[in-house]
VEXKOL-967443 format. One line per field, with one value per residue (C-alpha): residue in three letters; x, y, z. Coordinates in steps of 0.001 Angstrom, whole numbers, plus 500000, padded with zeros to 6 digits. Each point is the difference from the previous one (the first is absolute). Layout:
N
res: (ALA|...) $
x: (X|...) $
y: (Y|...) $
z: (Z|...) $
END
This chain:
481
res: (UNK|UNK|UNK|UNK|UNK|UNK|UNK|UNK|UNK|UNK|UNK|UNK|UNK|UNK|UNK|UNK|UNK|UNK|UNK|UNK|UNK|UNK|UNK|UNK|UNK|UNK|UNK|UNK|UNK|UNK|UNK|UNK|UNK|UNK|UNK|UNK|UNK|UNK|UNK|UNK|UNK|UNK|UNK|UNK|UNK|UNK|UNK|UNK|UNK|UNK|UNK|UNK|UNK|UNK|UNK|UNK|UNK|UNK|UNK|UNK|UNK|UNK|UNK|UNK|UNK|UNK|UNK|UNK|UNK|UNK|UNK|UNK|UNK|UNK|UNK|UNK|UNK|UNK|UNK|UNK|UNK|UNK|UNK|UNK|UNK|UNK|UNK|UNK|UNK|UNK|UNK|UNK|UNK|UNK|UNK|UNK|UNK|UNK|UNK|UNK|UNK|UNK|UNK|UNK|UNK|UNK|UNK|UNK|UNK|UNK|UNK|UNK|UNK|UNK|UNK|UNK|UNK|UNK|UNK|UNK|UNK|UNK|UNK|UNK|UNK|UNK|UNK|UNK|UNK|UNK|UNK|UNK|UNK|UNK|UNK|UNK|UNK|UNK|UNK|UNK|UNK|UNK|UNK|UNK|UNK|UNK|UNK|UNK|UNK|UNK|UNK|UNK|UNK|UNK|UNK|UNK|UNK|UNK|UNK|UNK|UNK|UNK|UNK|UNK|UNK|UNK|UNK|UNK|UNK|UNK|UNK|UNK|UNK|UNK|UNK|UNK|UNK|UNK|UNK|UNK|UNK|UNK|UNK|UNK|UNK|UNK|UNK|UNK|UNK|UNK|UNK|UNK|UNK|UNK|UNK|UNK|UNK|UNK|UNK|UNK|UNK|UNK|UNK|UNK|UNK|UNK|UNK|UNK|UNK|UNK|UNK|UNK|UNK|UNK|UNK|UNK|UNK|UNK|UNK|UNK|UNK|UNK|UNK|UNK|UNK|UNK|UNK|UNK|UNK|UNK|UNK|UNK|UNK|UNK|UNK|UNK|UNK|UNK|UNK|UNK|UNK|UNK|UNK|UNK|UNK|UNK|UNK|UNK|UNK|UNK|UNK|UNK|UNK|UNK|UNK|UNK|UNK|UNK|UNK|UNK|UNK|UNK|UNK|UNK|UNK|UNK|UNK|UNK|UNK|UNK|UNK|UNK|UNK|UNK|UNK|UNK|UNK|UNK|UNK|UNK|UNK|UNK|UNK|UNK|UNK|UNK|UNK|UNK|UNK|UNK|UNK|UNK|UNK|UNK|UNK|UNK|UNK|UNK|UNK|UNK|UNK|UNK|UNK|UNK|UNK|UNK|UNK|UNK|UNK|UNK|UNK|UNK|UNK|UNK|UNK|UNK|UNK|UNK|UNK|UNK|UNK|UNK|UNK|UNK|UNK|UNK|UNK|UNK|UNK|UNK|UNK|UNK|UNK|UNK|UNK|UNK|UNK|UNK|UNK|UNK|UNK|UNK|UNK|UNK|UNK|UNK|UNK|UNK|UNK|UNK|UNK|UNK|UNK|UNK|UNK|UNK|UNK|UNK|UNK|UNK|UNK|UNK|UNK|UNK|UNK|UNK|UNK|UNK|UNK|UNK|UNK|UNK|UNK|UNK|UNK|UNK|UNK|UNK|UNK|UNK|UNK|UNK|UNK|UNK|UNK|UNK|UNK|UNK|UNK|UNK|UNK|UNK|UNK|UNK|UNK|UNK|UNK|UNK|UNK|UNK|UNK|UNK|UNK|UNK|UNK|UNK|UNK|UNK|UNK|UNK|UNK|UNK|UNK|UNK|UNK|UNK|UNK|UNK|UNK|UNK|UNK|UNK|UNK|UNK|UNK|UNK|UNK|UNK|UNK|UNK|UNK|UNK|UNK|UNK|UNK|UNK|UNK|UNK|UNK|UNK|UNK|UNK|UNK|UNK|UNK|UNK|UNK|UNK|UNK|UNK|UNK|UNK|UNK|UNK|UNK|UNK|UNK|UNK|UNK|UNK|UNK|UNK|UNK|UNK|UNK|UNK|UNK|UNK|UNK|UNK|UNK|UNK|UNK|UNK|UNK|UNK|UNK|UNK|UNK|UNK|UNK) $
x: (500000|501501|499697|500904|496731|497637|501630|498851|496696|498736|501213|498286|496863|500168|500848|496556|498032|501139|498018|496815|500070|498927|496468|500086|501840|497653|497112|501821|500165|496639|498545|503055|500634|504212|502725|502403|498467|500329|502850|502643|499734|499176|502845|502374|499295|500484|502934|501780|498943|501204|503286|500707|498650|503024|502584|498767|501586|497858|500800|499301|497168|500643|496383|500106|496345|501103|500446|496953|497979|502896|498765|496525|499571|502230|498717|496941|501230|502053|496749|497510|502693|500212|496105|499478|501941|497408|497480|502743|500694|496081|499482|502524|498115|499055|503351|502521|498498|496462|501213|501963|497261|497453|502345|500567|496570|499461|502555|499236|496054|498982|498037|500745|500056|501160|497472|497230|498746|501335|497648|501928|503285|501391|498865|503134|500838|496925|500877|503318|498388|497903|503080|502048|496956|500250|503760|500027|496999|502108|502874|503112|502304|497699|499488|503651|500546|497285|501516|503642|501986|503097|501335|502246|499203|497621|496361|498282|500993|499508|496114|498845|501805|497502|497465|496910|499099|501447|502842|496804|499221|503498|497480|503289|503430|501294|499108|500374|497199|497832|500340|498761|496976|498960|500112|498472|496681|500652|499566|497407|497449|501093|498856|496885|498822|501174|497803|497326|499898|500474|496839|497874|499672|501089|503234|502750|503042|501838|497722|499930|503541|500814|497373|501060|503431|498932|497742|502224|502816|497693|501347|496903|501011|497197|500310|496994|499629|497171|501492|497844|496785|500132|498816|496729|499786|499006|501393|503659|499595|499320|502949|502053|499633|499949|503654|501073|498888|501954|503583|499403|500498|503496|501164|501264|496496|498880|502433|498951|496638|500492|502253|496732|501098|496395|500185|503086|498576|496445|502056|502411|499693|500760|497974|496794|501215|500147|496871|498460|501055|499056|496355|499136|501129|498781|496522|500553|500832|497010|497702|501364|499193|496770|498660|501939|500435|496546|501448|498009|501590|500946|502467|500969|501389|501595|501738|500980|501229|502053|501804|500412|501844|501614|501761|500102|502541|501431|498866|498835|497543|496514|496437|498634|501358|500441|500833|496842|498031|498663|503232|498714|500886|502999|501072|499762|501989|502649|500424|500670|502709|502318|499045|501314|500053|501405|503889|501588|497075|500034|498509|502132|498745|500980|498554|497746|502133|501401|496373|498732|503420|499544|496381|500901|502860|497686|497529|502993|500348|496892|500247|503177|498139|497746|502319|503225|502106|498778|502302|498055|501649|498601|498410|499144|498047|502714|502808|501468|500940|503454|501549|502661|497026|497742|502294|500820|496404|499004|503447|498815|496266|502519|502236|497156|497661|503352|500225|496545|499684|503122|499003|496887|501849|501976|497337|498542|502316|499677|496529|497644|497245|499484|498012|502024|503576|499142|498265|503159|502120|498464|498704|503827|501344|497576|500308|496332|499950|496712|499644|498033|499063|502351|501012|496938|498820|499350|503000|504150|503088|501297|499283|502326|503182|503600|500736|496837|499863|503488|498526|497449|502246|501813|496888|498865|503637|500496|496087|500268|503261|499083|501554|503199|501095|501086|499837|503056|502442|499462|501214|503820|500104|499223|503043|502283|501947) $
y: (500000|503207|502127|503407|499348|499610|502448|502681|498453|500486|503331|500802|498427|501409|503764|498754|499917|502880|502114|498386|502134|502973|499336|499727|502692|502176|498520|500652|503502|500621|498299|501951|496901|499057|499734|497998|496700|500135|502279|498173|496657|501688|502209|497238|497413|502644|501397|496154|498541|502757|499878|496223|500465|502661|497979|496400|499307|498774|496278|499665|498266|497070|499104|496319|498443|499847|503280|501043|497994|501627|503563|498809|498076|502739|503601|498281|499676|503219|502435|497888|501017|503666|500201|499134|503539|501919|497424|500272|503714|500610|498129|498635|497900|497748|498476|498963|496052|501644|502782|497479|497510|503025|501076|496641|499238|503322|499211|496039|501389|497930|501812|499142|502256|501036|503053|499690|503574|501127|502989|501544|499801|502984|500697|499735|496922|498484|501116|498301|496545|500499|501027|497102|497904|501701|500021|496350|498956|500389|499414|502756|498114|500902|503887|500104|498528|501956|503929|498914|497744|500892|496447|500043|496308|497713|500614|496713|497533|502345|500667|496275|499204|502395|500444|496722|500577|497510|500992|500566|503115|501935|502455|501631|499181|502244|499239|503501|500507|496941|501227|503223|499158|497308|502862|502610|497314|499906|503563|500110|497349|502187|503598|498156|497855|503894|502020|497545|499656|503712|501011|498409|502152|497632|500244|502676|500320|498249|497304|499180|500380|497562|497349|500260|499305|496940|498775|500118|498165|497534|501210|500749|502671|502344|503257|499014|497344|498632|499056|500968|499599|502733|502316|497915|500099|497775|502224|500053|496356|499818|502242|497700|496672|500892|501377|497326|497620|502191|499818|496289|500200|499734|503887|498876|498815|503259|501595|498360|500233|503618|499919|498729|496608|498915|496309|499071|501341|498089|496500|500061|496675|501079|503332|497470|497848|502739|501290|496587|499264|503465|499186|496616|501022|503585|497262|497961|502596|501727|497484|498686|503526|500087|496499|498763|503901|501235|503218|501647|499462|503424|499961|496265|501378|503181|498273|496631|501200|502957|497106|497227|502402|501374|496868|498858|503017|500073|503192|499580|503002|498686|501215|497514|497650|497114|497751|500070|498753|496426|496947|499319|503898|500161|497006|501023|503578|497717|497727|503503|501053|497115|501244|503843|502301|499810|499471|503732|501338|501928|496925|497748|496042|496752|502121|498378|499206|497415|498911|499446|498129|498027|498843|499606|497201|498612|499551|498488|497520|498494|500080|498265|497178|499120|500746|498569|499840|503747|503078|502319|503568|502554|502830|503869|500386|499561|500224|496551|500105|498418|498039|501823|502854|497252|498637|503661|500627|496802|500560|503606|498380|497794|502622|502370|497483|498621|503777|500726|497110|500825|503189|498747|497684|502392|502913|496544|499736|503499|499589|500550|498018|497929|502739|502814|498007|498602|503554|501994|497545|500604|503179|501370|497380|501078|503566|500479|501400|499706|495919|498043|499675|502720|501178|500481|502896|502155|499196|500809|498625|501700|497896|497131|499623|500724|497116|499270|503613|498829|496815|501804|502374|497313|498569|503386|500670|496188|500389|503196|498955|497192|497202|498725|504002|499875|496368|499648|502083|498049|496690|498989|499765|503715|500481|497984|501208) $
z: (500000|499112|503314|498436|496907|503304|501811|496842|499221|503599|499852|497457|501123|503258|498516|497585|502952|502051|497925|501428|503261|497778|500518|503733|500027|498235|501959|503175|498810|498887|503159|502334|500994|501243|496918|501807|499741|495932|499746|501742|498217|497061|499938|501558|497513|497390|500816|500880|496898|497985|501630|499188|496514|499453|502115|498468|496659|497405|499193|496383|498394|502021|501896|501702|500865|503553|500339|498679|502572|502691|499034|499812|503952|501494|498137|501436|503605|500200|498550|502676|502403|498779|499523|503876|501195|499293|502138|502564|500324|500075|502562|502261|502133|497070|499951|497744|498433|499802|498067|497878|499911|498303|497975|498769|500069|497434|497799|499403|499497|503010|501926|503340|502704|503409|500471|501781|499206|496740|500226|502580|498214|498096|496519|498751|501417|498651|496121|501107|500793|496553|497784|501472|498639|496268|499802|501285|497305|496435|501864|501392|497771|496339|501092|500762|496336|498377|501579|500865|498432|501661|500303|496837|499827|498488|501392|498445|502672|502903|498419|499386|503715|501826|497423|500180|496094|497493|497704|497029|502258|498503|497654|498774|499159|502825|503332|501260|497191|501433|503516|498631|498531|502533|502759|497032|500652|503501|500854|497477|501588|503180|499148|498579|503339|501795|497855|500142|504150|500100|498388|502786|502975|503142|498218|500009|497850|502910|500522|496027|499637|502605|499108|496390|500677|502142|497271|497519|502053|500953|503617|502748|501820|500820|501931|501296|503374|497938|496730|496803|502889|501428|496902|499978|496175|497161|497477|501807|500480|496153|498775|502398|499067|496101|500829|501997|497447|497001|502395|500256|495909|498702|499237|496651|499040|501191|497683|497043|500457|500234|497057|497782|500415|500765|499304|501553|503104|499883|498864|502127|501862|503964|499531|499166|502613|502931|499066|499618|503524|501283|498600|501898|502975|500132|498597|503235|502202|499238|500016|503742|501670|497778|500731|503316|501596|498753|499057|497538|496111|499755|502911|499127|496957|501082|502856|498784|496227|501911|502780|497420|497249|503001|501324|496667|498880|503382|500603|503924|499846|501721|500467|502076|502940|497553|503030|501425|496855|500090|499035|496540|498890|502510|498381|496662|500972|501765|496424|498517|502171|497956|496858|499017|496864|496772|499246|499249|502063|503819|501587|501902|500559|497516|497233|497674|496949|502191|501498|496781|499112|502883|498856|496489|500870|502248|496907|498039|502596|499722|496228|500759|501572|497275|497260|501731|496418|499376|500066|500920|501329|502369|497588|500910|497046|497199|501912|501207|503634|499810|502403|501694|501104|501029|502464|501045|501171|501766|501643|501087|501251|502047|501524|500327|502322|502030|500550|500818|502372|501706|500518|501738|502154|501057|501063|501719|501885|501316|501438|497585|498558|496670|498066|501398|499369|496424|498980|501173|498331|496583|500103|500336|497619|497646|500823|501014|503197|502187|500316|502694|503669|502223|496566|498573|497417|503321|502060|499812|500133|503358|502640|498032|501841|497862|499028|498554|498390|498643|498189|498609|498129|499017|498210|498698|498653|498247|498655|498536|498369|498153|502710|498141|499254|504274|500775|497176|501998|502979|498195|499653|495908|500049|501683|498263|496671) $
END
């Protein structure tokens, strides 16, 4: 691994992200609210990063795989650990692994959180915990690609190690150019949802601003205690889930689609999946609080197609205390929290390019049974499914439920109880946020003791990443030459 090529591409990452304290800043201003807790990381970060950028010599075009996934796990790390000052110096009884677990929380689009009155915090602070959310959604790494490409190295590797789209997703030769025009669509979708929730009057610029960047991210945070519920409107709920259900779409779809690239957008094979799925379960969701909780078909349908697109896209936000509904809808909510959005979209989870994989082999199998002397290959439409990937994903489903269970065992072991230990588990593996039980859609994360608060940012950090992107630097071949 060549120390000096890390050295200058977190650098320039980190110098990348510095310029995200603007906007607190400027809140903090306009609200006469305290600078310091934005301008001294801000300004820190800034002026380090800039220093070892001049100092650093460049090392050629020479860009080894390993060091991309170095840059990626540990620009990760260092701007969770850089994002938490401002949680820190606003508040200094919150402590040092709660500010680090919601600002890893923001950044990973979890959800999580420590606060058990967010309304009380400062309104800077609050578009802090939503920007960490938006930054974190399309990924630190692309913007930094897309406005500063400062690394005077090759970009590609760095992009497809923190980036979940495929390598079809490159729209241009240039990845600075790709980066571009994926975030061009990002901020786009953004100003839209803002417009949209600022028209209705329980909403003010800062409430829509804030919501939109959590929609968008597939993040959760609300700056109110009582999520999306506590406006106490259809149309809000309306605007939301439609967004939420648009960031669960790859952003490369989204670009061709706005391109006038109609039909690749409407054939595309996970798009009809994700919405297929969306559909029965939004169907059985509905039909459970119609039927079992005799809530009137109206609010059966406003509630249960806002939670299930919600989980669904990882998003977290709630409008109803989905853990108190009757076990056939719980149940179906708790199938969705293994499920997640579409590859290259916000949404964290197994995405469902490798769900539908997954079903598709399992289809071949029994194919395979009748026809034994058959060849018959996995097919996404045209597009034969070859081997090599194959055994990629089931590996991944294997990793990714060793992890998950683990991660139960473990918050087991600290006291808590099935539903609350298997919810946490997956709900910060697959960078949902609220989960079950203690953790539930009304609940926190604060009363969890440090080490478990340390496992789950573990699990939020490895989900949002992909798994293998930091599991790989933890193994000896990634080590040796």
């Amino acid at each position: 691994m060549n120390i000096l090529t890390v050295l200058r591409g977190l650098s320039a990452l980190l110098l990348g992200f510095s310029l995200s304290f603007t906007a607190p800043i400027l809140t903090a201003l306009y609200y006469g609210e305290p600078l310091l807790p934005f301008l001294l990381p801000g300004v820190a970060t800034a002026c380090l990063s800039a220093a070892t950028l001049l100092i650093v010599p460049r090392q050629g075009s020479v860009f080894l795989t390993r060091d991309s996934f170095a840059i990626v796990t540990l620009a990760w790390t260092l701007i969770c650990v850089v994002g938490s000052i401002p949680f820190t110096l606003s508040n200094t009884e919150i402590g040092i692994v709660n500010a680090f677990f919601e600002s890893a929380s923001g950044f990973t689009t979890t959800g999580a959180t420590i606060f058990s009155d967010v309304e009380i915090l400062p309104k800077s602070i609050l578009l802090w915990r939503s920007l960490t959310h938006w930054l974190g959604g399309m990924g630190i790494i692309v913007l930094t690609l897309a406005l500063l490409p400062l690394l005077g190295i090759g970009g590609m590797e760095l992009y497809q190690a923190e980036y979940s789209g495929s390598t079809s997703d490159k729209l241009t030769p240039r990845i600075q150019e790709t980066a571009f025009l994926l975030w061009t669509v990002y901020i786009g979708l953004t100003g839209a949802q803002f417009l949209m929730l600022w028209v209705h009057p329980s909403m003010d610029w800062f409430d829509a601003i804030n919501h939109a960047f959590s929609t968008l991210a597939t993040g959760g945070f609300s700056n109110l205690n009582d999520s999306v519920a506590g406006f106490n409107s259809g149309y809000i709920d309306v605007v939301i889930t439609v967004f939420m259900f648009l960031a669960g779409i790859n952003f490369a779809m989204h670009f061709r689609l706005f391109s006038g690239d109609i039909k690749s957008f409407i054939t595309n094979r996970e798009i009809r999946f994700y919405t297929l799925i969306t559909l029965l379960f939004i169907i059985g969701v509905t039909a459970g609080l119609w039927l079992i909780e005799n809530q009137s078909f109206g609010d059966a349908l406003r509630y249960g197609s806002f939670q299930v697109v919600s989980i669904v896209t990882t998003t977290g936000f709630a409008t109803y205390d989905y853990a108190l509904w009757m076990p056939f809808t719980s149940f179906l909510l708790f199938i969705l929290f293994f499920t997640g959005g579409c590859a290259g979209s916000t949404g964290g989870g197994i995405k469902m390019i490798r769900l539908m994989i997954i079903a598709k082999n399992i289809g071949r199998e029994f194919k395979q049974i009748i026809h034994p002397q058959a060849v018959l290959p996995v097919r996404v439409g045209n597009r034969v499914i070859e081997a090599s990937i194959l055994k990629t994903i089931l590996g991944f489903f294997m990793v990714y439920f060793l992890i998950f269970a683990v991660g139960a065992l473990i918050m087991s072991f600290l006291g808590y109880d099935f539903m609350s230990s298997m919810g946490a588990s997956i709900a910060s593996l697959g960078n949902i946020g609220p989960a079950w039980g203690t953790f539930g859609p009304t609940e926190n994360f604060a009363g969890v003791p440090y080490f478990g608060k340390w496992v789950l940012l573990i699990l939020m950090m490895i989900g949002r990443l992909e798994l293998f992107t930091v599991l790989v630097i933890f193994t000896p071949w990634f080590w040796k030459n």
